[in-house]
C-alpha positions as CSV (number, residue, x, y, z in Angstrom):
1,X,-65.8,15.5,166.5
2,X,-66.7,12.9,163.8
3,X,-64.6,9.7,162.9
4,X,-62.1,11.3,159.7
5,X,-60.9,14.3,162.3
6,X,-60.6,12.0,165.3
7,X,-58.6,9.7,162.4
8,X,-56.8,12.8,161.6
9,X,-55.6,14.0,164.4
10,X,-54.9,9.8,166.1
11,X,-52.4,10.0,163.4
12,X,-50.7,13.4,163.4
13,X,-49.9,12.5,167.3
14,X,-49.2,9.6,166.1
15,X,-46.3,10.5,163.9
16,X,-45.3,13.7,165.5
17,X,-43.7,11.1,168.4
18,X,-43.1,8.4,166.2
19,X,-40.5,10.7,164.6
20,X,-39.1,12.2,167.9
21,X,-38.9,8.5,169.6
22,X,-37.4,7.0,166.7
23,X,-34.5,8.9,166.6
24,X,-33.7,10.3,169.9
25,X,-33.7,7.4,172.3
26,X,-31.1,5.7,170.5
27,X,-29.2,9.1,169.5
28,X,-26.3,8.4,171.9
29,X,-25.3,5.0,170.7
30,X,-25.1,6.4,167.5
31,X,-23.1,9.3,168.2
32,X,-21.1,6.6,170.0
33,X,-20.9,4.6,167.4
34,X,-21.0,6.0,164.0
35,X,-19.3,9.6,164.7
36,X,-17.1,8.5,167.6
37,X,-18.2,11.5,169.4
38,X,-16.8,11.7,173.0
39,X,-19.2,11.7,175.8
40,X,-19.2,15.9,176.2
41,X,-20.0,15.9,172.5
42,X,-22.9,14.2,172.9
43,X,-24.5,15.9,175.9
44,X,-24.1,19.0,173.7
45,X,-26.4,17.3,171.1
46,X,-28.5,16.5,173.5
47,X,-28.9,19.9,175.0
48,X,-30.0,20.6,171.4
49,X,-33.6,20.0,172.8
50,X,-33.6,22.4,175.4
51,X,-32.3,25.3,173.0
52,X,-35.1,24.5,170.9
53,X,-37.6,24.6,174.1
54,X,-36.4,28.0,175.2
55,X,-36.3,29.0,171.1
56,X,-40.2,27.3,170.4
57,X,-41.6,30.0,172.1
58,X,-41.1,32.8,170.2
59,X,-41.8,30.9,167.2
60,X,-45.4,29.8,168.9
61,X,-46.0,33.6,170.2
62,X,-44.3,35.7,167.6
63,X,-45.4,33.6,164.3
64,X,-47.8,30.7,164.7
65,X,-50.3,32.4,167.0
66,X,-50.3,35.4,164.9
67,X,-50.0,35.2,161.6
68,X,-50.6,31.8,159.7
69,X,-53.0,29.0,160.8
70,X,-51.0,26.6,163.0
71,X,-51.9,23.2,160.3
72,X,-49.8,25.4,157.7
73,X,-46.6,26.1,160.2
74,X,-46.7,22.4,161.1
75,X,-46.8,21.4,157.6
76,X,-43.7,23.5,156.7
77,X,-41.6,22.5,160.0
78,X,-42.1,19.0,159.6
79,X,-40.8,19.2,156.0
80,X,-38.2,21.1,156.7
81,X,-37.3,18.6,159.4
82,X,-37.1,16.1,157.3
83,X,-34.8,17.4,154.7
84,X,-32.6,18.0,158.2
85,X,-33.3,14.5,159.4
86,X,-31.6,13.5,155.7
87,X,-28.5,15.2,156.1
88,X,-28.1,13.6,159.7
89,X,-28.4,10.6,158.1
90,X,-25.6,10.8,155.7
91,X,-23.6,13.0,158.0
92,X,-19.9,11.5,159.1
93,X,-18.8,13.4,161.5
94,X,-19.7,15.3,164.6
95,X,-19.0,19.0,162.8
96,X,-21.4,18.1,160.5
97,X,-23.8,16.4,162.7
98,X,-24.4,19.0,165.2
99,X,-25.7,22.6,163.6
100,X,-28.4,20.1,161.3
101,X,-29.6,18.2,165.1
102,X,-29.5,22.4,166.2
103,X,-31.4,23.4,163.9
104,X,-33.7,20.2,163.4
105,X,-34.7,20.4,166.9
106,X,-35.7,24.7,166.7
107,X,-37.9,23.4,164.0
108,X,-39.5,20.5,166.2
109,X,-39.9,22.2,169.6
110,X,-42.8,24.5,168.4
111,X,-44.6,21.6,166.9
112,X,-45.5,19.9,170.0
113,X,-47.6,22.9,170.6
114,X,-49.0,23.2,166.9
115,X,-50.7,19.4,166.9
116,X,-52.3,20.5,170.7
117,X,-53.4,23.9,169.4
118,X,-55.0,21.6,166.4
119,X,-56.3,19.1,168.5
120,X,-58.1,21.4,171.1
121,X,-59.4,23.6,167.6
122,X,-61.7,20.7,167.1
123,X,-62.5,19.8,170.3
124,X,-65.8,20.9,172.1
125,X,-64.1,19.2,175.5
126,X,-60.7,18.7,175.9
127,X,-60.5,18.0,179.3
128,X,-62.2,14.9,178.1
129,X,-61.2,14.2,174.2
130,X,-57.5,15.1,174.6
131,X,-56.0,12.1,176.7
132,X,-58.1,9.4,173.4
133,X,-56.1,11.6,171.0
134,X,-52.7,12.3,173.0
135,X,-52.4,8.2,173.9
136,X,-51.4,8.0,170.3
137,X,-48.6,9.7,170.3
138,X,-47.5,7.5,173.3
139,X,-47.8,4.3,171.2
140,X,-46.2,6.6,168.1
141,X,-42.6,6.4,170.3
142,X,-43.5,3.1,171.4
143,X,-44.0,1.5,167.8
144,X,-40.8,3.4,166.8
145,X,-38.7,1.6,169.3
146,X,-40.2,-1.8,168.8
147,X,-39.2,-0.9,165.1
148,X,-36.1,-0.2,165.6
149,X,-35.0,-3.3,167.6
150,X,-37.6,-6.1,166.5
151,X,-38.4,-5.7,163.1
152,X,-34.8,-4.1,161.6
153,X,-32.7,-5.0,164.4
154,X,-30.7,-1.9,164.2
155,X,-29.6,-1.7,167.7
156,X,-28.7,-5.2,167.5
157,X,-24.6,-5.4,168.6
158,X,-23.8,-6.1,164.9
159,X,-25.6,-3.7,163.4
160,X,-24.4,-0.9,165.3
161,X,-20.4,-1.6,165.0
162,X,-21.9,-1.7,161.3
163,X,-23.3,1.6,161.5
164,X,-27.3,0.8,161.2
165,X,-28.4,3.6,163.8
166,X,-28.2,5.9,161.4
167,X,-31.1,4.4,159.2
168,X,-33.1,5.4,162.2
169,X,-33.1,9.2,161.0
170,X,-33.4,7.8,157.2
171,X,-36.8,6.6,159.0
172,X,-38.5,9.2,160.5
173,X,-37.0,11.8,157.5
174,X,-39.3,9.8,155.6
175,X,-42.4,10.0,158.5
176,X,-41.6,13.6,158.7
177,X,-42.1,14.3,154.7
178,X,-45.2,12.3,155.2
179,X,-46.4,14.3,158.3
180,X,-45.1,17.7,156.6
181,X,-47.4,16.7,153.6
182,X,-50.2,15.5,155.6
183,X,-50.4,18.6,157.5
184,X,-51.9,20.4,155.0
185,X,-55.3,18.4,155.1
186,X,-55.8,19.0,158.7
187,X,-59.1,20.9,159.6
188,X,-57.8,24.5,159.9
189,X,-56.4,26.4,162.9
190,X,-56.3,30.0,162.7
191,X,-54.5,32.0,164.7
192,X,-55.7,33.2,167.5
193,X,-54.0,36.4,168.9
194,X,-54.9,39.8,168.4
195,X,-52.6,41.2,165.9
196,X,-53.5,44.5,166.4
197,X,-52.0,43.7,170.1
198,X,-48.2,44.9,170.9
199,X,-46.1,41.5,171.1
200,X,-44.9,41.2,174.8
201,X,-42.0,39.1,174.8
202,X,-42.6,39.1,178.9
203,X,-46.0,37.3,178.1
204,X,-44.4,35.1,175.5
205,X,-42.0,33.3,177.7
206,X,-44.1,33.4,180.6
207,X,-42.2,35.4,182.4
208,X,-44.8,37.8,183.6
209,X,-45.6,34.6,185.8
210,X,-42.7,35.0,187.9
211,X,-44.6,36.8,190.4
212,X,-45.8,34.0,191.7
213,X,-42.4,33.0,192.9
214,X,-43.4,34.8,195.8
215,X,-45.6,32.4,197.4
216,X,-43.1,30.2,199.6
217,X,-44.3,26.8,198.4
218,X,-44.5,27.7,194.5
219,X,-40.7,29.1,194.7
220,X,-39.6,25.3,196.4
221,X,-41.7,23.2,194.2
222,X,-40.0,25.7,190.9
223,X,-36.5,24.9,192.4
224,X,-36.8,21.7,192.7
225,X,-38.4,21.3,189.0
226,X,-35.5,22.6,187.8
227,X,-33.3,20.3,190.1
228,X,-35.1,17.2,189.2
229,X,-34.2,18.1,185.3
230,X,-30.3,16.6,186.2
231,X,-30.8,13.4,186.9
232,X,-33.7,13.1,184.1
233,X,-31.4,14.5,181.4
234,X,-29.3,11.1,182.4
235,X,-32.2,8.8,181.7
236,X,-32.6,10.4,178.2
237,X,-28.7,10.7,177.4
238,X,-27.1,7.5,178.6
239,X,-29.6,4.6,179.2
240,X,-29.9,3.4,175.5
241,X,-25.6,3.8,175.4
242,X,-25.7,2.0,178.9
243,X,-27.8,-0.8,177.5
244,X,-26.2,-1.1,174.4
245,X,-22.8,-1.0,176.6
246,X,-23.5,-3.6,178.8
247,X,-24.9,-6.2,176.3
248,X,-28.3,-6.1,177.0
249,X,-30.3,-7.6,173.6
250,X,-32.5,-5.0,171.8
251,X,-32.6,-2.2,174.2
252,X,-34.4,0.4,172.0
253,X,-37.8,-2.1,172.7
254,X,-37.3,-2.8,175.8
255,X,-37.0,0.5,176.7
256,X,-40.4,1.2,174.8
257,X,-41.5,-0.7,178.6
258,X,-41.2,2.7,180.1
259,X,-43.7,4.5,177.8
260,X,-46.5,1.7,178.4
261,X,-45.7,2.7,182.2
262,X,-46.4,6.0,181.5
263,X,-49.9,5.3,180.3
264,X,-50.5,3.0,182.9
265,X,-49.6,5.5,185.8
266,X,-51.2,8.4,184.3
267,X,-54.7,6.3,184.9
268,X,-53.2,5.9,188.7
269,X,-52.5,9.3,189.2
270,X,-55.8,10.5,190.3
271,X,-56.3,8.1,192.7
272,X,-53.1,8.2,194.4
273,X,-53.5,12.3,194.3
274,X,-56.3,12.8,195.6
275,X,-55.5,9.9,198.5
276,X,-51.8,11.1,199.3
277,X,-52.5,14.9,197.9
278,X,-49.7,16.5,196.1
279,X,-46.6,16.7,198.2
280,X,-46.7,13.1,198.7
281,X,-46.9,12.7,195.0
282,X,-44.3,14.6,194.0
283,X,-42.3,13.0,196.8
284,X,-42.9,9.7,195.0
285,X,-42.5,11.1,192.0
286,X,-38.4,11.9,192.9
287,X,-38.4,8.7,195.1
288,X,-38.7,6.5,192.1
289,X,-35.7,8.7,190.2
290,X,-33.3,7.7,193.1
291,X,-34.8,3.8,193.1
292,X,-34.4,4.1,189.5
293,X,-30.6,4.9,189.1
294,X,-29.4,2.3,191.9
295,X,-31.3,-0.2,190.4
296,X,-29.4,0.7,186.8
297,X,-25.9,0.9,189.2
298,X,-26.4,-3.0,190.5
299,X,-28.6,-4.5,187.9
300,X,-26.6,-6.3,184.5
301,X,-27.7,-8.2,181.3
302,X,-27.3,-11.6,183.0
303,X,-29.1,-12.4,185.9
304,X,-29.6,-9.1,187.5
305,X,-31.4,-7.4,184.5
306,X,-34.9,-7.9,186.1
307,X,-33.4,-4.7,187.9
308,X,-32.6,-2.7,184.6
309,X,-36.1,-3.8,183.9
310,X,-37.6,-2.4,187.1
311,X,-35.9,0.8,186.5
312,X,-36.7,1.5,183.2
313,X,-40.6,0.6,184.3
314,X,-40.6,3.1,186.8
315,X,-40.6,5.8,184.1
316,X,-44.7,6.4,184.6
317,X,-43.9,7.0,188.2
318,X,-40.7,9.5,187.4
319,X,-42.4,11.3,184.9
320,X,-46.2,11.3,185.8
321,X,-45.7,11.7,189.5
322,X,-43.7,14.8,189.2
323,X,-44.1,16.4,186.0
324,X,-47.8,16.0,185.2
325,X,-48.9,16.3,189.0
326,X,-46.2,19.7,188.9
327,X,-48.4,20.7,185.7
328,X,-51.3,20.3,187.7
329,X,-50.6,22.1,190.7
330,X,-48.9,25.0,188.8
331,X,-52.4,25.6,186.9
332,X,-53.7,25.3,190.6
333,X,-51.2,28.2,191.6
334,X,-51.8,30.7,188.7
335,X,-55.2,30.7,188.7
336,X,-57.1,32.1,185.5
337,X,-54.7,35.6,185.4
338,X,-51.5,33.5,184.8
339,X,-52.7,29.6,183.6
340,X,-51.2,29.8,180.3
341,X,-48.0,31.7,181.4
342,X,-46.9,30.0,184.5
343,X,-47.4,26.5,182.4
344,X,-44.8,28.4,180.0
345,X,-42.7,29.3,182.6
346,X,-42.4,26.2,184.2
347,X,-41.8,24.6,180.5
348,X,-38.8,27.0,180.0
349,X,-37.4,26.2,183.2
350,X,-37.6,22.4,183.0
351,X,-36.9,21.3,179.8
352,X,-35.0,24.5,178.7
353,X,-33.1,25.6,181.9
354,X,-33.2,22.1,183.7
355,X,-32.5,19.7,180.7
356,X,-29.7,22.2,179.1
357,X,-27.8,22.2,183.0
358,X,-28.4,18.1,183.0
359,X,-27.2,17.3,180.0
360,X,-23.7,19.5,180.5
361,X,-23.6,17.4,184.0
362,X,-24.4,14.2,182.4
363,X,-21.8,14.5,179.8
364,X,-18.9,15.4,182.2
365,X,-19.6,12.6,184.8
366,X,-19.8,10.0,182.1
367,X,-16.9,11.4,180.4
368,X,-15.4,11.4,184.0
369,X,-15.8,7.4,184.0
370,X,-14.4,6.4,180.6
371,X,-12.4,3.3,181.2
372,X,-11.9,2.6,177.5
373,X,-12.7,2.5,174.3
374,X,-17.0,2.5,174.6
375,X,-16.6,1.7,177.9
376,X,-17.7,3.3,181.4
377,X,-18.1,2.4,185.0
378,X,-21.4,2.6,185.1
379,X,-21.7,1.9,188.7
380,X,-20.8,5.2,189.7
381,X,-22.0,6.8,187.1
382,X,-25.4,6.2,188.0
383,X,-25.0,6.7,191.5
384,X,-24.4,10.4,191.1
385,X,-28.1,11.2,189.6
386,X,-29.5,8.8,192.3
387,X,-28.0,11.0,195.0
388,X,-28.8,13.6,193.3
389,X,-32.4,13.2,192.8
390,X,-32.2,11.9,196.5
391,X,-31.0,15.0,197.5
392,X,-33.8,17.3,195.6
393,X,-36.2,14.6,197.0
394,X,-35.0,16.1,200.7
395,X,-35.2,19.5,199.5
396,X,-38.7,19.7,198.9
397,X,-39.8,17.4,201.4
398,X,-37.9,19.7,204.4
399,X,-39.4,23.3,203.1
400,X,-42.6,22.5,201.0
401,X,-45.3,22.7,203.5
402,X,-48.3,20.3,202.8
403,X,-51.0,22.2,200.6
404,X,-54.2,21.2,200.1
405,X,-55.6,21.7,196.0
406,X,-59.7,21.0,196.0
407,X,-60.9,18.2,193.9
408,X,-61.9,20.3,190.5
409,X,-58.2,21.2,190.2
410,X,-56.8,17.8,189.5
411,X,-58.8,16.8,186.9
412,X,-56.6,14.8,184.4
């Protein structure tokens, strides 16, 4: 790969998560704030993501991988994402607001596939080239959030009773023009499937996969995947509100902490795989969730948010420790009949399935605490997706029976 298509593709991963992190962390506050949408309203825009992960297949399967090269069908989602992202900025209520953040995120979903399949087009390796070009999509949501609350101060307290969030989407409307443009001088991507092939809408979602929901250990660690989805979908829908809520200064940045201990844990996760092996990964992995949301139950702005701190570090061990060592031990499972479709199934189930459940769960719990205007008891709100991940944690430890995956498997 030479230096302009490494350049290339560093910044189309770059901006595809610049856009997604610059808008979504903080989307509850502003929902809060500048539509005064109720709590259940905004877990429904939140579960916006998950329609468009169970949607983003048929678009990948049905369209992209048959018909037009994928460079092209990034090119013309991004830019009609940003015409969306416009008209959520100058939306002024929640009517409004929600079928543009519906249809914006059905037009976003698919594209976290398109800028892989582009990557791995140009990649003779990927098992090697694919973390030095994915890493910048990691500091793409990080740079958004410093952004956001260090150089425009948006999430500062004033700003939001002023209505400033909603320059956020003004923001990455802009990046996603840009990126919609830019698209169209990536190398080319063809597609790839065989269009003289019937379509198989079985094969498409993954679902011919299922089969291996047979084997005892694949159906716990599948249940569980799903499970674990709950208590995540309360990380991504009320931590920057919680924050916000509780006066802690600029918590779009700070939050930006859990992203860097993502990358940080990824380089980890070999080691402690292969040392502990996967059950005791994952097992960590749900550990830190429940460590997590008691330390965000106890902890405040004041003295105490050293814990808020902790928790929101612990992301690389939440995230990588389950979902990317889950990743790896379902491509383990399928072997080379079912790799790409039990990866699809697993997607659909987590962040489709999973994520649309936790974010209907989330919103009535928090709803459940209102004590005022823009005002919870956080305490117990957390509690209930530290028990809950607690109790998944259990789950899987009780009926999963230790399985050993030889060393070539868990190559990251």
């Amino acid at each position: 790969m030479n230096k302009l298509i490494r350049f290339q593709l560093s910044l189309m991963m770059f901006l595809e998560f610049f856009i997604w992190g610059g808008w979504f962390v903080t989307l509850g506050t502003f929902l809060g704030y500048n539509l005064n949408a109720t709590d259940v309203q905004i877990s429904t825009a939140f579960s916006t993501q998950s329609w468009g992960a169970i949607i983003a297949p048929f678009i990948i399967g049905l369209i992209a991988d048959r018909f037009f090269n994928a460079e092209r069908i990034l090119g013309i989602l991004h830019i009609i994402g940003a015409i969306l992202l416009y008209l959520m900025y100058i939306s002024t209520d929640f009517a409004e607001f929600y079928p543009l953040v519906l249809g914006y995120m059905i037009a976003y979903m698919p594209t976290l596939a398109l800028v892989n399949s582009v990557s791995f087009n140009q990649m003779k390796d990927p098992a090697k080239e694919f973390s030095y070009i994915r890493v910048f999509g990691t500091i793409g949501w990080i740079v958004a959030g410093l952004v956001i609350s260090y150089l425009f101060y948006w999430d500062a307290p004033e700003a939001r009773q002023d209505g400033m969030l909603k320059y956020t989407f003004l923001m990455v409307s802009i990046a996603s023009a840009f990126l919609g443009l830019f698209s169209f001088t990536l190398p080319e991507t063809p597609p790839t499937a065989d269009r003289s092939k019937k379509v198989s809408i079985v094969e498409t979602l993954g679902l011919d996969a299922l089969s291996l929901l047979k084997d005892r250990n694949f159906l716990i660690f599948f249940v569980a995947s799903v499970l674990i989805c709950i208590p995540l979908a309360f990380y991504y829908q009320n931590t920057n509100p919680f924050l916000s809520e509780i006066g802690v200064e600029n918590p779009t940045g700070l939050m930006t902490i859990g992203q860097v201990s993502e990358v940080l844990f990824m380089l980890l996760l070999p080691f402690f795989f292969k040392k502990f092996g996967f059950k005791m990964t994952i097992i960590a992995g749900m550990l830190a969730w429940t460590l997590r949301y008691i330390l965000f139950a106890y902890g405040d702005s004041g003295e105490l948010i050293f814990m808020l701190l902790t928790g929101i570090a612990l992301h690389g061990i939440c995230y990588d420790f389950f979902f990317v060592s889950g990743q790896i031990y379902t491509d383990f499972k399928a072997g080379s009949k079912f790799k790409s479709s039990a990866q699809g199934l697993i997607t659909l189930a987590t962040y489709g399935v999973g994520m649309l459940i936790g974010f209907y769960v989330a919103g009535l719990i928090t709803n459940a605490y209102l004590t005022g205007e823009k005002m919870h008891d956080w305490e117990t709100i957390w509690i209930y997706p530290a028990g809950f991940a607690f109790g998944v944690m259990l789950l899987f430890a009780l009926f999963f029976r230790n399985e050993k995956i030889d060393k070539k498997d868990i190559e990251i």
